[in-house]
C-alpha positions as CSV (number, residue, x, y, z in Angstrom):
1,X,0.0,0.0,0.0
2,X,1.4,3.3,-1.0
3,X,0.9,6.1,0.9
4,X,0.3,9.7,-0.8
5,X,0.7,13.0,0.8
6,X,-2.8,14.9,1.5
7,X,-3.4,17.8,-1.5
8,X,-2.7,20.6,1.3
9,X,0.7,18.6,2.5
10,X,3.2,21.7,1.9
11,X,5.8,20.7,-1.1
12,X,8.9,21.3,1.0
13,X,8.1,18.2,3.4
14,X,7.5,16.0,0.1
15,X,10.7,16.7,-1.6
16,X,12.5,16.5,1.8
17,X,10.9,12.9,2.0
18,X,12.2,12.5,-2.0
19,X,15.9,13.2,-0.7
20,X,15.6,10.6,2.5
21,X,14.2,8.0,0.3
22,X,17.0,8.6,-2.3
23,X,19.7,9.0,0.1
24,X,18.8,5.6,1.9
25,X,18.7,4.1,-1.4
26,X,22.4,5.2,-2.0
27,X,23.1,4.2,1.4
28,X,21.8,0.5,1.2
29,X,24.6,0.0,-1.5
30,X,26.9,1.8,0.5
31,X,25.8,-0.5,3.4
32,X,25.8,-3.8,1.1
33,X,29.4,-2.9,0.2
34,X,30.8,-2.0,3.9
35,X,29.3,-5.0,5.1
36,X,31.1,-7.3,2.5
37,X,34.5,-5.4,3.9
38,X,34.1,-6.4,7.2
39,X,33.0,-9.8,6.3
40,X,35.9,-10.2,4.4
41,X,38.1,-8.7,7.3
42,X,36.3,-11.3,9.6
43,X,37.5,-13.9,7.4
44,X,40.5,-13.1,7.9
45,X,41.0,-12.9,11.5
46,X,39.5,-16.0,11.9
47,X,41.8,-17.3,9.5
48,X,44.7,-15.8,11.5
49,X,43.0,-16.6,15.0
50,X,43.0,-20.4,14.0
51,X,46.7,-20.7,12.6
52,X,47.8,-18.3,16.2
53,X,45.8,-21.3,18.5
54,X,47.9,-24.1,16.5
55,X,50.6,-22.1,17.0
56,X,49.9,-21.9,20.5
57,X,49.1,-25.4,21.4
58,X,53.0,-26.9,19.7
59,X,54.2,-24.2,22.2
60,X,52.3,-25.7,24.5
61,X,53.3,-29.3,23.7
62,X,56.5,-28.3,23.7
63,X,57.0,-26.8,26.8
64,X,54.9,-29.7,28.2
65,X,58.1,-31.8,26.6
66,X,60.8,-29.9,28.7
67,X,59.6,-29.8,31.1
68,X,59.3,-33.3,31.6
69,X,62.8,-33.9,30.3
70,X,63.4,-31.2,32.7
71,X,61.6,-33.8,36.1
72,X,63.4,-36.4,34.6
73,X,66.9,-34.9,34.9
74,X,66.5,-33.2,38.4
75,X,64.7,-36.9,39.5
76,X,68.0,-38.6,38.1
77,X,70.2,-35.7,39.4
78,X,68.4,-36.3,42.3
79,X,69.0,-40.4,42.6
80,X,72.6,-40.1,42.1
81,X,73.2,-37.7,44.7
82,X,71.6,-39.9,47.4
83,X,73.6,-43.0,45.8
84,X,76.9,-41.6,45.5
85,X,78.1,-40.0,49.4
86,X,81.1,-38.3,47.8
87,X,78.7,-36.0,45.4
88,X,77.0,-35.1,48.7
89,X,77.4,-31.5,49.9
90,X,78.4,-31.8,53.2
91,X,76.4,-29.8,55.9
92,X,79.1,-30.0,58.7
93,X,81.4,-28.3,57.7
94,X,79.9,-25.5,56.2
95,X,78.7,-25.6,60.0
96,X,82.1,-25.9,61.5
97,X,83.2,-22.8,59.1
98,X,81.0,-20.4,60.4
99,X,81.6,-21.3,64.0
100,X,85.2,-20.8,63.7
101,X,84.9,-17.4,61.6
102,X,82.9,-16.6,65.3
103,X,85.6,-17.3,67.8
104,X,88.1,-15.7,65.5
105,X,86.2,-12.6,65.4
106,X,85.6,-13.0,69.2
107,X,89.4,-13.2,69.6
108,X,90.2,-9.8,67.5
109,X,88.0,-8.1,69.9
């Protein structure tokens, strides 16, 4: 159903109404062709967003790699430190160092 103006409907409103009607018909192409930008740009991010997460989970991976070679070598590190007494650090006598840097510095005073 079209609508027309009343006879008495002053000519300035109509023509205004003429321009709007134009000018949103320029603007739906205008529309039509932004819109099939930013699709396009979508695209592509997503594109990009799905090789960046396969990216990201080898990283993952391999990080998950060392750092189980990483456990392995401190548990093995680890086992031949209690097995061999030699490789030991031994305790006392970082003990008995300190106490005679004491009475020597007792003595200078």
């Amino acid at each position: 159903m079209i609508l027309t103006p009343p006879h008495n409907f002053p000519s300035r409103v109509i023509r205004y109404r003429r321009k709007v009607s134009n000018n949103l018909l320029h603007n739906t192409g205008y529309m039509e062709k932004q819109n099939k930008e930013l699709y396009k740009e979508n695209c592509q991010m997503m594109r990009e967003n799905e090789m960046l997460r396969k990216a990201a989970e080898r990283l993952n991976q391999e990080n998950q790699a060392l750092l189980a070679e990483l456990k392995k070598r401190l548990l093995e590190a680890s086992a031949q430190l209690q097995s061999d007494p030699q490789l030991k650090p031994s305790s006392s006598s970082s003990t008995e160092n300190k106490k005679c840097n004491k009475n020597s510095s007792q003595k200078n005073i």
